[in-house]
C-alpha positions as CSV (number, residue, x, y, z in Angstrom):
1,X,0.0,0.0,0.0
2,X,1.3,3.6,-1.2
3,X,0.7,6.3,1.9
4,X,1.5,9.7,1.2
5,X,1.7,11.8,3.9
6,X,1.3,15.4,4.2
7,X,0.8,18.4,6.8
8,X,0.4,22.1,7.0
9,X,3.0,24.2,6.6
10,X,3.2,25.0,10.6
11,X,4.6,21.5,11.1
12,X,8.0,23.8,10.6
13,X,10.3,21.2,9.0
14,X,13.0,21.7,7.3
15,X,13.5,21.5,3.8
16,X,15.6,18.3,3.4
17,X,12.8,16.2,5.5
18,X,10.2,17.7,3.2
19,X,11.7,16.7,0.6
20,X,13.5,13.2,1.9
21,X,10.2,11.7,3.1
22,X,8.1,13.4,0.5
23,X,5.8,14.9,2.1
24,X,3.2,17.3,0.7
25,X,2.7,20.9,2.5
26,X,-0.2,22.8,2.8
27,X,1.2,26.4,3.5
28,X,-1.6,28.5,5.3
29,X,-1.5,32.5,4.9
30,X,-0.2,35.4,6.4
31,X,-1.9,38.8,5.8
32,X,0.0,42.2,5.8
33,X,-2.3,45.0,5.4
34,X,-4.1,44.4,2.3
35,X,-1.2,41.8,0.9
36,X,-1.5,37.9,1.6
37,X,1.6,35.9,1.2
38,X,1.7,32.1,1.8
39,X,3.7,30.9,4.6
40,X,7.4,30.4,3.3
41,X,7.7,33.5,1.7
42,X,8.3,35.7,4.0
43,X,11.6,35.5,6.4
44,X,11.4,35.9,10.1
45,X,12.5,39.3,9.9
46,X,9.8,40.5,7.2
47,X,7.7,39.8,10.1
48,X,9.3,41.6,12.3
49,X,9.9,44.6,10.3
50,X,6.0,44.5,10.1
51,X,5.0,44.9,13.5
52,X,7.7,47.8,14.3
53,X,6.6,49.5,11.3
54,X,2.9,49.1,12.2
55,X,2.4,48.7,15.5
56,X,0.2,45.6,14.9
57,X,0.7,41.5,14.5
58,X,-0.2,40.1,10.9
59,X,-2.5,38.2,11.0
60,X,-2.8,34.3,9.9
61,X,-5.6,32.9,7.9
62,X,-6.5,28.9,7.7
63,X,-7.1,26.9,4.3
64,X,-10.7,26.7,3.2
65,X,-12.5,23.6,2.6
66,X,-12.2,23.9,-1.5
67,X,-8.1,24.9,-0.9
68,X,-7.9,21.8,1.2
69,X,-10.3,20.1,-1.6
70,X,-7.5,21.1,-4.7
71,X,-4.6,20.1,-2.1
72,X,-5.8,17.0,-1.7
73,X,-6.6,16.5,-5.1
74,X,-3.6,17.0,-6.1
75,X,-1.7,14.8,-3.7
76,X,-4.5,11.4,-3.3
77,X,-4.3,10.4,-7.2
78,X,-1.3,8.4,-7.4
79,X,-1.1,6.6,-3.9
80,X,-3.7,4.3,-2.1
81,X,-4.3,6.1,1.3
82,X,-3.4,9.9,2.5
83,X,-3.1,11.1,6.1
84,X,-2.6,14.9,6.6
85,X,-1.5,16.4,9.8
86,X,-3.1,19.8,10.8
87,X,-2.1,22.5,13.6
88,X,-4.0,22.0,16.6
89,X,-7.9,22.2,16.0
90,X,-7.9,24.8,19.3
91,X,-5.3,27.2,17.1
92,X,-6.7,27.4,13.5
93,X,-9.7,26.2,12.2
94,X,-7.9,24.3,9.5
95,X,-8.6,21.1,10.8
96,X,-12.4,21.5,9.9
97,X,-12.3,22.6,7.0
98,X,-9.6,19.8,6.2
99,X,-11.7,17.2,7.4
100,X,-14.9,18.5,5.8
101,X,-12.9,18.4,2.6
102,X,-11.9,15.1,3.1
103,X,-15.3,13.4,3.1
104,X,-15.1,13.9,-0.5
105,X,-12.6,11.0,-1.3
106,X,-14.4,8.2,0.3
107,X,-12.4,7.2,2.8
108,X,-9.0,7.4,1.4
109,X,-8.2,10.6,2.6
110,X,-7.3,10.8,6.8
111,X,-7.4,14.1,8.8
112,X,-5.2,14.3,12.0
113,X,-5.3,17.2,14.2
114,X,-1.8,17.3,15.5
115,X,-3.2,19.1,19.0
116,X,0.8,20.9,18.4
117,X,1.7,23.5,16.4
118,X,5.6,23.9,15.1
119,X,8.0,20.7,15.2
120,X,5.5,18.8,17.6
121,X,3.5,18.8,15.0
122,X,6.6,17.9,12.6
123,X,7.2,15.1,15.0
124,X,3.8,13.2,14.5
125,X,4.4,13.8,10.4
126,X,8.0,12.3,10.8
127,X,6.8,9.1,13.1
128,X,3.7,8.7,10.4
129,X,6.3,8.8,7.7
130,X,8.3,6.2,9.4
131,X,5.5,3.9,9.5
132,X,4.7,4.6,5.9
133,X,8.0,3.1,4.6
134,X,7.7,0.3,7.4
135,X,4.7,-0.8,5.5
136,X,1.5,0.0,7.9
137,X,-1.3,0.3,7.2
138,X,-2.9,4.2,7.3
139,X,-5.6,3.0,9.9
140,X,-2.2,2.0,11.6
141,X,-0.3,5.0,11.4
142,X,-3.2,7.4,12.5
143,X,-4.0,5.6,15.3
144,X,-0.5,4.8,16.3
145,X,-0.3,9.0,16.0
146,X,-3.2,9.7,17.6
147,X,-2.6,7.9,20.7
148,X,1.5,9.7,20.8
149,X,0.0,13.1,20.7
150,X,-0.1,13.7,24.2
151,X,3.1,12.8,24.6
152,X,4.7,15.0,22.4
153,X,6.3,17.4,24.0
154,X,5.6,21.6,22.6
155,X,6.6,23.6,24.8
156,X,8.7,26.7,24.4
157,X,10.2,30.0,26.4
158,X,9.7,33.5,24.5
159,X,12.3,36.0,24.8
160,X,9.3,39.1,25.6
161,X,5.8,39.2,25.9
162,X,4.6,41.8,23.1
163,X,3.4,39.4,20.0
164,X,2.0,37.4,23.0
165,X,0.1,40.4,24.3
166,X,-1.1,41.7,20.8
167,X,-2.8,38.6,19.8
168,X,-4.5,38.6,23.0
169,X,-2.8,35.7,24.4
170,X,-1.1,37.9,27.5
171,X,-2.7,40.5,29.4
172,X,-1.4,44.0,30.1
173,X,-0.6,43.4,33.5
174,X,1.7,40.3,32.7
175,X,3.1,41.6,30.0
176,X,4.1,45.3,32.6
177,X,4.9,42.9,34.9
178,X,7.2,40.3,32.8
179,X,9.4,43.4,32.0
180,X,9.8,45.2,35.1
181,X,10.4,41.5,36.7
182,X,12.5,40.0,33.7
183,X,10.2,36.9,33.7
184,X,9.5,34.5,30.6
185,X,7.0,32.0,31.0
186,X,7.0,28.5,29.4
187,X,4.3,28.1,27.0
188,X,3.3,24.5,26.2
189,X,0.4,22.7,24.7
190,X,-1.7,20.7,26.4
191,X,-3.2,17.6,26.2
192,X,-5.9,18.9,24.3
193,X,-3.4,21.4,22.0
194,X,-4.4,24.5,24.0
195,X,-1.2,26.9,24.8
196,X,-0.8,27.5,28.5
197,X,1.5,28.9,30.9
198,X,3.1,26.3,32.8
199,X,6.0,28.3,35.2
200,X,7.7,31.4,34.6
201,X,11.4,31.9,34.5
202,X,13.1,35.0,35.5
203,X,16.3,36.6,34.3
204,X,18.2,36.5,30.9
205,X,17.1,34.2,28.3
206,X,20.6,32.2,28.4
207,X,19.7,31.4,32.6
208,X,15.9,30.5,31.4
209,X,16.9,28.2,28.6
210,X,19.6,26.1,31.3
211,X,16.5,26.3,33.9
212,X,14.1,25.1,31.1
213,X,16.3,22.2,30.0
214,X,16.8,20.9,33.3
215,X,13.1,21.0,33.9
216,X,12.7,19.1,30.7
217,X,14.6,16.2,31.9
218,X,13.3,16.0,35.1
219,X,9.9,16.1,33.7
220,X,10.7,13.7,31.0
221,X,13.5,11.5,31.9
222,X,11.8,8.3,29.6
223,X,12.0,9.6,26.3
224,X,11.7,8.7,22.2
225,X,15.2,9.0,21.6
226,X,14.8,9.0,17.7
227,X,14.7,12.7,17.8
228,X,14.7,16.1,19.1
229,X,14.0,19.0,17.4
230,X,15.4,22.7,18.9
231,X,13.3,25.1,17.1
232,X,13.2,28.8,17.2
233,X,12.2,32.3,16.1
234,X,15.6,33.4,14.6
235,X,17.3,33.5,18.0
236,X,20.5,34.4,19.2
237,X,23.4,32.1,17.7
238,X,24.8,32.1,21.1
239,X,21.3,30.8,22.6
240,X,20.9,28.2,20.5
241,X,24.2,26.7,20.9
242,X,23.5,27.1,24.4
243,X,20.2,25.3,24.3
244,X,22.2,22.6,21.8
245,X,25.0,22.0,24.3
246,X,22.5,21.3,26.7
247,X,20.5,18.9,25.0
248,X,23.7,17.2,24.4
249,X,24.4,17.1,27.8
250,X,20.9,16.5,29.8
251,X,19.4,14.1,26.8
252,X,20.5,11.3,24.6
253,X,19.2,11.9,21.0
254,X,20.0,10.2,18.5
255,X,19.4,13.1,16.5
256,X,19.2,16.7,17.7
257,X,17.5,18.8,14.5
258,X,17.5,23.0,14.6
259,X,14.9,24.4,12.6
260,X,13.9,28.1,12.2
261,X,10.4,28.8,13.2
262,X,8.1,29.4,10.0
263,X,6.0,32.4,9.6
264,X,2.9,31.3,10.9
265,X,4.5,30.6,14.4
266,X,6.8,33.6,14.6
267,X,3.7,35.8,13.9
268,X,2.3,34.9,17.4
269,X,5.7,34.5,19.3
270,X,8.0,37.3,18.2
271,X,12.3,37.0,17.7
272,X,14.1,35.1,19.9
273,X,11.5,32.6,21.0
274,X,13.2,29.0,21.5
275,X,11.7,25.6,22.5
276,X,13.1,21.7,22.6
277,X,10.5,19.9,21.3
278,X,10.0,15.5,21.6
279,X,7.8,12.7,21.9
280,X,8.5,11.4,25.3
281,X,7.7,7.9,26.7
């Protein structure tokens, strides 16, 4: 049996992966002003030039049922079974309209929401495309995915508050109070792929990445040593070798993948953002 596998875009993989395990990306929008560009064509600091120029976040739109219709389209005629992975259904409401769509193809198209967003979503797409070349079955590999997704870890620390605060996700009052205090939260997903503050870190962002590693390992110390992904929002070189060495030295990956946030995800977490993402045991 042929299984394709693809996702939208904010499974943030890199290139070589998209293109080594073939996978098929869906890239969602981002709106400046009157202008839409698809996610991918803008660079992390396109986005950022936005919001100091204008004062306000772009904003993201989801895929329509007949976009997700076309995509699919495309990507189910010359395979038996397709399974796409979509950003949490709690973040976007892509997974609706992707799963509306797919009741059009009788069965041969699967919808998974990822209940991640970023490289924990990437994670599910790479274990899925694993399976696919093992030779399971797609009623396998989505249940086999479905049943990991709260044990993928998606957390990460942001470097300040602001994009937080103008999407509404941080109040005025935390977001005074994180600067006058130097505090940076970790946000992770939950088990049912809502963002959340889970503890606050205070101090530089190189002191809150060693605190937020060691928490990591205490947290998760059985782990799916397959991979590890340390993604961010074009960070600091010296943060992410920082956050690198430390994986290296709390963890035992067999691989340790850095990948730069796409623009979907940057648009809601701002520069500097970092998290060390896995499935953990």
């Amino acid at each position: 049996m042929k299984i394709k596998i693809t996702s939208d875009s904010t499974c943030d993989l890199s290139n070589e992966q998209i293109e080594q395990n073939k996978i098929g990306i869906f890239r969602l929008s981002v709106v400046f002003g009157e202008k839409s560009y698809k996610d991918g064509e803008l660079s992390p600091q396109d986005i950022f030039d936005f919001v100091k120029d204008s004062g306000t976040l772009p904003k993201t739109a989801a895929g329509s049922q007949t976009e997700y219709f076309e995509f699919f389209t495309e990507n189910v005629s010359d395979c038996d079974a397709l399974i796409h992975f979509n950003i949490s259904a709690q973040a976007s409401s892509s997974y609706s309209a992707a799963s509306k769509a797919a009741e059009e193809f009788g069965g041969k198209v699967f919808v998974v929401d990822s209940r991640a967003l970023s490289t924990g979503q990437g994670l599910l797409v790479l274990k899925a495309c694993g399976m696919a070349e093992e030779g399971y079955s797609a009623a396998e590999i989505v249940e086999t995915v479905n049943s990991l997704r709260v044990k993928v870890n998606t957390s990460f620390v942001p470097d300040a508050l602001d994009y937080l605060h103008k999407g509404g996700r941080c109040s005025l009052a935390a977001l005074i109070g994180a600067k006058v205090l130097k505090l940076h939260p970790m946000i992770c997903e939950n088990a049912e792929g809502q963002l959340i503050a889970k503890k606050k870190y205070m101090g530089g962002m190189s002191r809150c990445i060693r605190t937020y590693i060691e928490d990591l390992k205490a947290q998760y110390p059985r782990y799916d040593k397959t991979r590890c992904f340390i993604t961010h929002s074009s960070a600091d070189r010296e943060l992410v070798d920082l956050a690198k060495m430390l994986v290296g030295r709390h963890f035992d990956f067999d691989e340790v993948c850095e990948t730069v946030a796409g623009s979907i995800v940057t648009s809601h977490c701002g520069r500097n953002t970092l998290g060390v993402l896995f499935i953990s045991e």
